[in-house]
C-alpha positions in Angstrom: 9.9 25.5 58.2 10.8 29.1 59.4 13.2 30.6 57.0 14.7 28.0 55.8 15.9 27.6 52.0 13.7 25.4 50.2 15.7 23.9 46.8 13.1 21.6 44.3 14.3 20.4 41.0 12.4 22.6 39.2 13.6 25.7 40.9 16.1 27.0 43.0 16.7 30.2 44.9 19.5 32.7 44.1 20.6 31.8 47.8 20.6 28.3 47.4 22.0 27.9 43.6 24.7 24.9 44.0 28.2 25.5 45.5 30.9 25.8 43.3 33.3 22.4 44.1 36.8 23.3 45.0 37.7 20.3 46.1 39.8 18.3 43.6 38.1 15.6 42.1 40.2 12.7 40.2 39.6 9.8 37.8 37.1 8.1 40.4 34.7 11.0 41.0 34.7 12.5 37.3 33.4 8.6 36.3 31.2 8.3 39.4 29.4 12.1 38.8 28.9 11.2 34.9 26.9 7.9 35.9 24.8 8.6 39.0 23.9 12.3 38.2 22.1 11.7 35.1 20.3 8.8 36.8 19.8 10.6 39.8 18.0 14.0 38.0 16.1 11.7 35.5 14.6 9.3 38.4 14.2 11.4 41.0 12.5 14.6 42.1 14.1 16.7 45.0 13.5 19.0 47.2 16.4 19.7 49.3 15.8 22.3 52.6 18.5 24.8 54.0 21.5 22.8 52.1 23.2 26.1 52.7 23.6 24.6 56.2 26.5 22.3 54.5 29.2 23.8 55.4 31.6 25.6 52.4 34.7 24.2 54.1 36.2 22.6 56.6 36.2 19.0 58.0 32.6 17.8 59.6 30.5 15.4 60.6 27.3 14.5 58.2 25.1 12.5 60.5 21.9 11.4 58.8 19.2 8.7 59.1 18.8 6.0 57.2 16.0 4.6 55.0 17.0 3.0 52.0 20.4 1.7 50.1 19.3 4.6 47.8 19.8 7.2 50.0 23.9 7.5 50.0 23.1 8.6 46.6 20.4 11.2 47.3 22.3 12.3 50.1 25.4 12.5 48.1 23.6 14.6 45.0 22.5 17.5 47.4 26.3 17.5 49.5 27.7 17.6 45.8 25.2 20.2 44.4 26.7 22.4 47.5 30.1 21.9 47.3 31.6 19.0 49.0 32.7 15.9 48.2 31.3 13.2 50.6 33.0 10.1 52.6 31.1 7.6 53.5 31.6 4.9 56.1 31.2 1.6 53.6 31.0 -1.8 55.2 34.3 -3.3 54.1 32.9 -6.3 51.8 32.6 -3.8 49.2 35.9 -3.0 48.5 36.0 -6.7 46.9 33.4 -6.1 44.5 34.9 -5.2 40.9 34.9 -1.5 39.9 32.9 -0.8 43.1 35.9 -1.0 45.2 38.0 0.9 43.2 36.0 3.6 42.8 35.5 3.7 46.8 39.3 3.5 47.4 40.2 6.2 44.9 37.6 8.2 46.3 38.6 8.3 49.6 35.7 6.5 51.3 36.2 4.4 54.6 36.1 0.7 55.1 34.2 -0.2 58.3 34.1 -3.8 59.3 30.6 -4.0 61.4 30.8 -5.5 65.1 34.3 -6.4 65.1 37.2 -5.4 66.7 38.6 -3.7 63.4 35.4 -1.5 63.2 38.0 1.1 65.6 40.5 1.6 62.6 37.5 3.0 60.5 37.1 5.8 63.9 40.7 6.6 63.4 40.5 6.8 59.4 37.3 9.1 60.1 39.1 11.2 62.8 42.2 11.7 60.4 39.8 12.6 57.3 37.8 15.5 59.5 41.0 17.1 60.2 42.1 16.9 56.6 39.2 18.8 56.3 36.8 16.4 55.0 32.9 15.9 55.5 32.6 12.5 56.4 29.1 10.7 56.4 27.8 9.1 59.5 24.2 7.1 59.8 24.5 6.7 63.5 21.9 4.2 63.6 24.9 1.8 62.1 22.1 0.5 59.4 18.8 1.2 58.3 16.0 1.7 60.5 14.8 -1.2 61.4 12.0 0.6 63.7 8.6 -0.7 61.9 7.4 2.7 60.6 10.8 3.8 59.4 11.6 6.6 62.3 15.5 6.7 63.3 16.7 3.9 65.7 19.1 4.3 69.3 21.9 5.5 68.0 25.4 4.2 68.2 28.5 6.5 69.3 30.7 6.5 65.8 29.5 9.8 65.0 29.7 11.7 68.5 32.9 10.1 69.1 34.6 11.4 65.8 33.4 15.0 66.4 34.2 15.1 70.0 37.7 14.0 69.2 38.1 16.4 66.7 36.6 19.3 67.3 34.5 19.3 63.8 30.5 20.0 63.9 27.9 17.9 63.5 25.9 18.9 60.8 22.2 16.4 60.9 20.7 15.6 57.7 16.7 14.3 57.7 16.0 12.2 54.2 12.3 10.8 53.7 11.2 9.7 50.8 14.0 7.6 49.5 11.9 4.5 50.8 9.4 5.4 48.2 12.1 4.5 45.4 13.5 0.9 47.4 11.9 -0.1 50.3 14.7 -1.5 53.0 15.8 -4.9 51.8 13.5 -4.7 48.9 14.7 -5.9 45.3 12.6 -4.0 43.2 13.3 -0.2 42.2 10.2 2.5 41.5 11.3 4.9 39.1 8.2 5.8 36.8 6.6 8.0 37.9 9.7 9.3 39.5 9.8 10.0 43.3 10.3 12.9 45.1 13.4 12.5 48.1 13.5 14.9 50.8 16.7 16.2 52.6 16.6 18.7 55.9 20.1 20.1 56.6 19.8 21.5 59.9 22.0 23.3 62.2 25.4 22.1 63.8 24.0 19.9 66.9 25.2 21.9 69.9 27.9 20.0 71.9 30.3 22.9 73.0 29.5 22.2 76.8 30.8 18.5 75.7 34.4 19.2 74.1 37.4 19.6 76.2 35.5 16.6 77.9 37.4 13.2 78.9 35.7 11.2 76.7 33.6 8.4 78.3 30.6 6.4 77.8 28.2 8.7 79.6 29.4 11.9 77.5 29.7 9.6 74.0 25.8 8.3 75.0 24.6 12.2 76.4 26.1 13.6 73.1 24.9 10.6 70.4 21.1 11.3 72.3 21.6 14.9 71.1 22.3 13.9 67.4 19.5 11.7 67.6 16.9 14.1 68.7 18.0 16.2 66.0 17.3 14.1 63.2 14.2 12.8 64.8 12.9 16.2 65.5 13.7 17.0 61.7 12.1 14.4 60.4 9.0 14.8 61.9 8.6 18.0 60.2 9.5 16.5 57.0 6.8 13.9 58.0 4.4 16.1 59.4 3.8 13.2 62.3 4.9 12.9 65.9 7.8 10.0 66.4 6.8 7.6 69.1 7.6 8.5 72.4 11.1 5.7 72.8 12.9 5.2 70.1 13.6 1.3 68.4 16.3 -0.4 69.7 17.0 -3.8 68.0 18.5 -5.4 70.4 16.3 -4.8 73.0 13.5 -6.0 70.4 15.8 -9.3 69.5 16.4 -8.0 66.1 19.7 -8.3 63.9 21.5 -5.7 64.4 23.1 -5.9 60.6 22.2 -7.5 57.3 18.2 -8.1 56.3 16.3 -8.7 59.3 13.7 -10.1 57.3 16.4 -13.2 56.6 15.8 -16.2 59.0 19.2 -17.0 60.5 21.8 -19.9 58.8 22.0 -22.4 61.4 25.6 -23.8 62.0 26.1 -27.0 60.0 
């Protein structure tokens, strides 16, 4: 792992000691810190690598993979721990639940309705937060992994399309480990013994020679292949494996593309 700063739970390097938060943080945040952060040191062990990568300030693009419905929270612990307050893209059926929706609105996350034609306002509400100076969280596989032994998926263009249009980096997060605590689509949490969740924060993916670009599918594909490749290659040193050689692509595999795709279909009465 080179140089890289290694954080555990247990210890932490004089580098790496957590980010004082500048950002303001209201009614929402202050109630959703005092629930999930006790949880989240109690049940989990971490060990977070080069979080210093985060950047301090400034709008960017988070782009990690995703494993579990845990790992919004792990992810959000170590971008916390260093100083920023993360927005997540949040399928918009949420926003109805009770409490949960008014704790995602008065934090500032972003309502994304999945494979329809208002999925584009979440890209502008994205674009608008980055500038703002935001870091706004991206799983460019749209879902979790549905590739059989968890490695990322094809990616979609969200993520590329939002930093391209503004100018922000792309900063790629690896997680592992998070399935350890709830499996994908699983219903039953391990906590005792607690697990230990990995997160790799590595560098900005390069896309300079892709700005200034008209933006089209060829360059939104080129640069979503570069984030891609980033994670992957990330995660396989988390994993200490090789990734297979093509990555998963549901729809090429005749797999749903959202939702559990353990779930057999409702047929139309």
């Amino acid at each position: 792992m080179g140089s890289s700063v290694v954080l555990s739970g247990e210890e932490e390097s004089e580098l790496g000691k957590p980010r004082r938060m500048r950002e303001k943080r209201g009614l929402a945040w202050w109630t959703s810190i005092a629930i999930l952060k006790p949880l989240l040191v109690t049940f989990t062990r971490h060990e977070w690598i080069a979080p210093d990568k985060i950047p301090a300030e400034g709008g960017c693009v988070i782009a990690a993979n995703h494993l579990s419905h845990i790992d919004p929270l792990t992810l959000a612990h170590v971008m916390y721990d260093h100083g920023r307050l993360p927005r997540f893209l949040t399928k918009d059926a949420v926003f109805d639940v009770f409490f949960v929706g008014w704790v995602l609105r008065s934090t500032g996350q972003i309502p994304v309705a999945r494979l329809t034609a208002d999925a584009s306002s979440a890209f502008k509400h994205a674009v608008e937060a980055v500038k703002a100076g935001r870091a706004v969280v991206f799983y460019p596989e749209g879902t979790i992994t549905r590739d059989p032994e968890l490695w990322p998926m094809v990616g979609k263009t969200g993520a590329a399309r939002v930093a391209l249009e503004s100018g922000v980096p792309v900063i790629p997060v690896a997680q592992w480990g998070q399935q350890d605590i709830l499996y994908p689509y699983a219903k039953k949490l391990k906590v005792i013994p607690p697990q230990k969740v990995h997160a790799m924060v590595g560098d900005p993916v390069d896309l300079d020679d892709l700005r200034g670009q008209t933006i089209t599918p060829a360059l939104l594909k080129e640069a979503t292949d570069r984030i891609m490749a980033a994670l992957t290659g990330m995660l396989e040193e988390l994993r200490d494996e090789h990734a297979p050689a093509e990555r998963f692509d549901p729809r090429k595999a005749g797999v749903k593309q959202i939702g559990n795709p353990n779930k057999p279909e409702r047929k139309a009465q």
